[in-house]
C-alpha positions as CSV (number, residue, x, y, z in Angstrom):
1,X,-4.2,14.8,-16.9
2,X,-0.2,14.5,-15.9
3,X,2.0,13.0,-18.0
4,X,2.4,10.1,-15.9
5,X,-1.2,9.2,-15.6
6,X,-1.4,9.9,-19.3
7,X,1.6,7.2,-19.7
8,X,0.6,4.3,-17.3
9,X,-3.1,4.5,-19.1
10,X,-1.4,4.6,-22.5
11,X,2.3,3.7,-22.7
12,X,1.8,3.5,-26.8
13,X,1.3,7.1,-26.6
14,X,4.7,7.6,-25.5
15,X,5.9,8.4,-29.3
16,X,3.6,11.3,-29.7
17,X,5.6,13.4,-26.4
18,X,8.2,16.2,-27.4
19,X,11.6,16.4,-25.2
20,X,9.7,18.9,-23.1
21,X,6.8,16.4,-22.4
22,X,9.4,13.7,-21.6
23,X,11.2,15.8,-19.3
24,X,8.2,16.8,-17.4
25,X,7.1,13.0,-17.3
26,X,10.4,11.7,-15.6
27,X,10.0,15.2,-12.7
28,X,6.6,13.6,-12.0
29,X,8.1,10.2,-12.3
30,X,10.8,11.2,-9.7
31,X,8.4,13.2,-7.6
32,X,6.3,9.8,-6.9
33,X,9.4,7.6,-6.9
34,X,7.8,5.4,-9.7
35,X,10.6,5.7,-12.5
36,X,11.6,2.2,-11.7
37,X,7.8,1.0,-11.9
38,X,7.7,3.2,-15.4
39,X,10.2,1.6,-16.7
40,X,9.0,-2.1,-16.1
41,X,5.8,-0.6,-17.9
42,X,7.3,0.8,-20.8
43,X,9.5,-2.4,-21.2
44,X,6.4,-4.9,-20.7
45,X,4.7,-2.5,-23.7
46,X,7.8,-2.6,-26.2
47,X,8.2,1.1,-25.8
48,X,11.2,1.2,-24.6
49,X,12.9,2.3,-27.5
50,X,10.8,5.3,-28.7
51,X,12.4,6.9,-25.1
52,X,15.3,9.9,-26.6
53,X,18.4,9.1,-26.1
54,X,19.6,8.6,-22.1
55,X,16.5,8.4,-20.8
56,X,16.1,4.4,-20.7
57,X,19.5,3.9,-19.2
58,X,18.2,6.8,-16.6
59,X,14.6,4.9,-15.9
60,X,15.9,1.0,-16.1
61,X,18.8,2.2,-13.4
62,X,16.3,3.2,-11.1
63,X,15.4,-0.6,-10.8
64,X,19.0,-1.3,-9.5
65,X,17.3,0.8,-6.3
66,X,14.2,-1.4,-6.1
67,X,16.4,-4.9,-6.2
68,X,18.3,-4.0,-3.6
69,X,15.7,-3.3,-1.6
70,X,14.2,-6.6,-2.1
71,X,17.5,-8.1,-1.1
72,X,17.0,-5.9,2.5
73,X,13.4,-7.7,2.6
74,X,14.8,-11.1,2.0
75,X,17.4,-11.0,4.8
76,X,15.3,-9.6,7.1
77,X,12.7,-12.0,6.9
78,X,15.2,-14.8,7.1
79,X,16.4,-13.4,10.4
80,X,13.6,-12.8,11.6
81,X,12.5,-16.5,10.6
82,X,15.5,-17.8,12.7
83,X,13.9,-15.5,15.4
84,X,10.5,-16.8,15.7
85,X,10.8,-20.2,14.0
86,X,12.3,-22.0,16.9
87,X,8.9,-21.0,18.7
88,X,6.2,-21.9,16.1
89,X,5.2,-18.5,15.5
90,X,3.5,-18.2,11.9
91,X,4.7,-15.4,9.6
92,X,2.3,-13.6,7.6
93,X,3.7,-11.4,5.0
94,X,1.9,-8.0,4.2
95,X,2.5,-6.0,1.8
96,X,5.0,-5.2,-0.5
97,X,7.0,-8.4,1.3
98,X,4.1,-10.5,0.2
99,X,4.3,-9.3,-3.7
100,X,7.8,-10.2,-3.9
101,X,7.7,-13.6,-2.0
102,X,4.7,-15.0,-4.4
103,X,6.1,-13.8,-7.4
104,X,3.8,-11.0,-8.4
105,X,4.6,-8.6,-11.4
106,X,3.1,-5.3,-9.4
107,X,6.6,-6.1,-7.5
108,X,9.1,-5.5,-10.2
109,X,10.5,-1.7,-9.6
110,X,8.6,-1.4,-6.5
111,X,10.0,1.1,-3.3
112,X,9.7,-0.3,-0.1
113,X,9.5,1.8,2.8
114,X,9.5,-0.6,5.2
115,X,8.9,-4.4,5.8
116,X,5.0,-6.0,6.8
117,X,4.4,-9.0,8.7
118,X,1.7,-10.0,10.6
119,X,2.0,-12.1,13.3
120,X,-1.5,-14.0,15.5
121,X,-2.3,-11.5,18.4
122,X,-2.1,-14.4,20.9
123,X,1.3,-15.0,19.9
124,X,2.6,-11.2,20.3
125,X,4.3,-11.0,24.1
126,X,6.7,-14.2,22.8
127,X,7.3,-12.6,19.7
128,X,8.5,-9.3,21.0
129,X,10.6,-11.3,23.7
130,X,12.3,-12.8,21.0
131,X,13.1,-10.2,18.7
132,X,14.2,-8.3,21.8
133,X,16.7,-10.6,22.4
134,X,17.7,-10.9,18.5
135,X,18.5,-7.4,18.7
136,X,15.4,-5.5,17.4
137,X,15.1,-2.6,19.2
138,X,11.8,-0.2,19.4
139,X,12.7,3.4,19.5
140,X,8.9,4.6,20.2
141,X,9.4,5.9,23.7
142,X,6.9,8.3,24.7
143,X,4.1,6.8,27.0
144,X,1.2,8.1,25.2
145,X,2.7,6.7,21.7
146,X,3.4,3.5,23.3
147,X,0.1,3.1,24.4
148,X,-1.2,4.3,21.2
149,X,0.4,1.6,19.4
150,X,-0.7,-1.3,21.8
151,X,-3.9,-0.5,22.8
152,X,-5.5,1.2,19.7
153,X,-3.7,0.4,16.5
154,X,-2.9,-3.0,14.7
155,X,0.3,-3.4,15.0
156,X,3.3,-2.8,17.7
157,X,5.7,0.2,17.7
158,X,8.2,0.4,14.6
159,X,11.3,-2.1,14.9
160,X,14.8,-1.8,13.8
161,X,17.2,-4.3,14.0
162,X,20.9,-2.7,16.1
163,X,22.7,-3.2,12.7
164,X,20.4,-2.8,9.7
165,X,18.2,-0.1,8.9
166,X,15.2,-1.6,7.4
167,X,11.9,-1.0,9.8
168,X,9.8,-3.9,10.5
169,X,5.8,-3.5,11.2
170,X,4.4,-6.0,13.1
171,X,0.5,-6.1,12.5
172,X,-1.7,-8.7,14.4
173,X,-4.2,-6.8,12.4
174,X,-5.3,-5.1,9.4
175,X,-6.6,-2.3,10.1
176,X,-7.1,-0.1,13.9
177,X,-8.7,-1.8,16.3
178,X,-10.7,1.6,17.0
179,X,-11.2,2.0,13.3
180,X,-14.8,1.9,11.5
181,X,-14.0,-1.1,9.9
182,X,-12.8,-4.3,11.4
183,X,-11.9,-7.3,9.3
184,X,-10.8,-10.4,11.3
185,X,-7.7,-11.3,11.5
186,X,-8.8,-15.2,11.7
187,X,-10.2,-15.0,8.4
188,X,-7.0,-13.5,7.2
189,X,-4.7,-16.4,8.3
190,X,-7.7,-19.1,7.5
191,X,-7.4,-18.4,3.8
192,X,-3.7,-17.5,3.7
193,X,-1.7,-20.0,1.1
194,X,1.9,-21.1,2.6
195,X,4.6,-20.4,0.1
196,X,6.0,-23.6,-1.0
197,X,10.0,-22.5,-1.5
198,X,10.0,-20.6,1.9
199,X,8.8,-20.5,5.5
200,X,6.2,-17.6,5.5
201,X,2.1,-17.2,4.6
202,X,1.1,-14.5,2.5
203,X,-2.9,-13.2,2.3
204,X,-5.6,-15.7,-0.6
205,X,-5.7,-13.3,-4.0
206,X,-8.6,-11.4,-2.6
207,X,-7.0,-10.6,0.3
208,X,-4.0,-9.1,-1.1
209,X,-6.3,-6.9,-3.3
210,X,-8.6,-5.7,-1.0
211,X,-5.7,-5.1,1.8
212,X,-4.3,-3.1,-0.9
213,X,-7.5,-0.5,-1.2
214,X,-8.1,-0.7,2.5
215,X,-4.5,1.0,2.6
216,X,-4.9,4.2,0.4
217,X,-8.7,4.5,1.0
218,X,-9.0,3.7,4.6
219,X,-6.1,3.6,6.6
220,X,-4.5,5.8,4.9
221,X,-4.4,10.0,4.2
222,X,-5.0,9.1,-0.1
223,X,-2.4,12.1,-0.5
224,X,0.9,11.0,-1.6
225,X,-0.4,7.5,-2.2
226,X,-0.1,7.4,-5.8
227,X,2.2,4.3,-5.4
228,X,-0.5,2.3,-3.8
229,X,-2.8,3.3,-6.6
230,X,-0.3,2.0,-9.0
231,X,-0.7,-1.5,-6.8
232,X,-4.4,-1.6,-7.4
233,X,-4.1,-1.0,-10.8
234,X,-1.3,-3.8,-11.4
235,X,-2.7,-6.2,-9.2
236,X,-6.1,-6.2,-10.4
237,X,-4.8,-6.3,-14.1
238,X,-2.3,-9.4,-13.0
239,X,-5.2,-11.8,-10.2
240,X,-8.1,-10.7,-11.9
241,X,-6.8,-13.4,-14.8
242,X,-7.4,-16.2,-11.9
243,X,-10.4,-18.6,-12.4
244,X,-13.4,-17.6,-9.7
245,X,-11.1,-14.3,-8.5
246,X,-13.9,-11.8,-9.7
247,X,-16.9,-14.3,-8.2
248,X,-15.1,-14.7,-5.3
249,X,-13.7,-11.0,-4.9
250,X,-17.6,-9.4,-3.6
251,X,-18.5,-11.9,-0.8
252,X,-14.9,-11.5,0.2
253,X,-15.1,-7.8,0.7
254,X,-18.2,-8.5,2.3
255,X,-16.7,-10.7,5.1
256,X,-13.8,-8.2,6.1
257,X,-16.2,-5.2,6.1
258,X,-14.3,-4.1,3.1
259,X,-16.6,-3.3,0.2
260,X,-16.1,0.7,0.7
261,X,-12.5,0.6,0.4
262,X,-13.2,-2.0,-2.6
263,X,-15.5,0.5,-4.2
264,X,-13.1,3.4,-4.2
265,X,-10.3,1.2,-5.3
266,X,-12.5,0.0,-8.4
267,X,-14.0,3.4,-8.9
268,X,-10.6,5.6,-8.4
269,X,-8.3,2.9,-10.7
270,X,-11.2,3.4,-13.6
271,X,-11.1,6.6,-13.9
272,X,-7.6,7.8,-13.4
273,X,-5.7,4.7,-14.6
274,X,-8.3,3.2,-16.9
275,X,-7.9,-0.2,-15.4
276,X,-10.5,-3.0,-17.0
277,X,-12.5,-4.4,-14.8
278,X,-15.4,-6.0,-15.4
279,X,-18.9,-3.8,-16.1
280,X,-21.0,-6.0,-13.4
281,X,-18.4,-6.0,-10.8
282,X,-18.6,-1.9,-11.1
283,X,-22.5,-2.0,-10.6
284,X,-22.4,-4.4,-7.5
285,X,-19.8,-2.4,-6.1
286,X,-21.7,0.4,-6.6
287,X,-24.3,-0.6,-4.5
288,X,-21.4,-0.4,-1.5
289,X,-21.0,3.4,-2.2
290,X,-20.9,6.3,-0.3
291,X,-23.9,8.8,-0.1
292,X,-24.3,11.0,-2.8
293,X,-22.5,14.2,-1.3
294,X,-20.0,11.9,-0.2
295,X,-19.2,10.8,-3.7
296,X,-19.1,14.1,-5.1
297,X,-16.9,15.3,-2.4
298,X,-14.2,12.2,-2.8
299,X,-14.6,12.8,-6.4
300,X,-13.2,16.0,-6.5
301,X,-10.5,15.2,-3.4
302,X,-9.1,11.8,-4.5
303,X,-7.6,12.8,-8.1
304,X,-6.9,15.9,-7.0
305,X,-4.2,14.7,-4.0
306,X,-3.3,11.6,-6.4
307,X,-2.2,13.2,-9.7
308,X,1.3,14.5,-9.6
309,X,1.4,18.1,-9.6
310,X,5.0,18.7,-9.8
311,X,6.0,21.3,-10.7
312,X,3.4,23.2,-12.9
313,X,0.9,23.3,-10.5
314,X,0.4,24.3,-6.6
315,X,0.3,21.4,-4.2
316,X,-3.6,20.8,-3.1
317,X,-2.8,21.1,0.7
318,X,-6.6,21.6,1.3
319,X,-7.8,18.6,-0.1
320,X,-4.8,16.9,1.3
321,X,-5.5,18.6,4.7
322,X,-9.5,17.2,4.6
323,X,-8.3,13.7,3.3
324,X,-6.0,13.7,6.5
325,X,-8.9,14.6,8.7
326,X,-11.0,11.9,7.1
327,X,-8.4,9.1,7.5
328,X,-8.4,9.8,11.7
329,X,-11.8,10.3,11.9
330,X,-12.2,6.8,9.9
331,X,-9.2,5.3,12.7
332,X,-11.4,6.4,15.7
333,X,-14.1,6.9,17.9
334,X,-14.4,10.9,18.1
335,X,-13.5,11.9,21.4
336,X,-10.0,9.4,21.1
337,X,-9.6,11.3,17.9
338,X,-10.1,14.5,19.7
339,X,-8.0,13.9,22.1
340,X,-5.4,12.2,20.1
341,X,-5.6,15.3,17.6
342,X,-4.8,17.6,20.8
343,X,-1.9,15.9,21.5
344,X,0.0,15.7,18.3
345,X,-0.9,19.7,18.3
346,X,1.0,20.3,21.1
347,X,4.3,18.1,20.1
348,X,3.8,19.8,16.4
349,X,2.3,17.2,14.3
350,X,4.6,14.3,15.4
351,X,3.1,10.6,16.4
């Protein structure tokens, strides 16, 4: 197991590692941009000062990264607010945006790559003409991605505003609409709470979790996706303390078509990050496996693309490479992937 996986399961451990342990442990750290997130968990587990000498100041810095970050999130959404407020148009928040807007621990330290909303599909043609006009600006231009976007995927083409850099997804759904699984947006936005010291709507507790595993073991390729692991693991420890969550967690999955993306959440947090989750919600999730083959086969792919490899070991670009086929051939029908396959070929792997 990598030192990083070893810490995050075990942060008492941490007194046992020589100066070569704890230098491998902040590469991997820095590998899977998490030393800001290791450093809230070695804080949080009064570790902090068995770390040698320099190497809190190095890991608590890293936060300085994540804050301001959050402050890019916050300004963003308040333009965009005075963008789409004068017209009624509800925003969701996704994501990383909806951690840090509710308060959650899982978003102290936390990267963000980009900000998530989602918006009601009815509601999408204003929307774009506004933020068109507030200077957001798509810079997808090729027919066939454009088309892509709109007609099979759940969200619109990448934004950036003309004078910041932060990219803004606009969803109107959570997952492809060509996908395998389909949860509906209604249900979504019918159990969303509104956030009593702002403007916006973020996803019920259950929703937040199982978007989560939906996005490393369905929409996404798993590989690289550590980070999102990390989320499972941090937000089933911090809602899985609510009253009813776990009772009402199962019949939840069930009504967004979600219980396989649930089952390899629970299953893949277990065993690599020794989360603690109750025994009888492991058995019924169980019963929303994959096949036998099927588990074998993600059994060996999934840690092996998720554990940090650097730098002892060689990258697993095969698993990575059949995790990537599986994510597409989850996103669509097979002769769209086919096609769609064909075409990124030819313009060298780019969207």
């Amino acid at each position: 197991m990598s030192l990083l996986l070893f810490t995050i399961r075990d942060p008492a451990a941490l007194s046992t590692l020589s100066r070569h342990q704890w230098n491998l442990l902040l590469r991997e750290s820095r590998s899977q941009r998490l030393c800001a997130r290791l450093s809230w968990i070695i804080e949080d587990r009064g570790q902090a000062a068995v770390c040698p000498p320099g190497v809190w100041p190095d890991l608590s810095a890293q936060r300085f990264f994540s804050e301001y970050k959050q402050a890019q999130i916050r300004l963003e959404l308040r333009k965009l607010q005075k963008a789409l407020g004068p017209l009624g148009i509800p925003i969701m928040l996704l994501k990383g945006a909806a951690y840090v807007h509710a308060g959650l621990r899982v978003a102290r330290g936390r990267d963000f790559a980009d900000l998530d909303i989602m918006l009601p599909r009815e509601r999408l043609e204003g929307a774009e003409t506004a933020l068109e006009r507030g200077n957001w600006i798509c810079e997808t231009k090729n027919r066939y991605d454009q088309r892509y976007y709109r007609r099979w995927t759940h969200e619109l083409p990448p934004l950036h505003h003309r004078t910041r850099s932060l990219e803004v997804d606009v969803h109107h759904a959570l997952l492809p609409l060509t996908g395998r699984l389909r949860p509906d947006p209604a249900l979504i936005w019918a159990a969303g709470r509104q956030l009593r010291d702002a403007p916006y709507v973020v996803p019920c507790p259950e929703d937040l979790l199982l978007h989560a595993a939906a996005q490393v073991f369905q929409d996404g390729e798993i590989a690289g996706q550590l980070g999102g692991l990390l989320d499972l693991h941090q937000l089933i420890g911090e809602l899985g303390t609510e009253p009813g969550f776990w009772d009402r967690l199962l019949p939840r999955a069930e009504a967004l078509q979600l219980c396989r993306p649930l089952y390899y959440g629970l299953r893949f947090t277990r065993s690599m990050l020794d989360t603690k989750i109750p025994a009888e919600i492991l058995r019924a999730a169980q019963a929303h496996g994959p096949g036998a083959l099927s588990n074998r086969v993600m059994g060996l792919l999934v840690p092996r693309v998720l554990e940090p490899r650097y730098p002892i070991r060689r990258p697993a670009r095969a698993a990575a490479w059949m995790l990537y086929l599986r994510a597409h051939w989850l996103r669509m029908p097979p002769g769209l992937l086919i096609l769609h396959l064909f075409r990124k070929a030819l313009r060298g792997g780019k969207d």
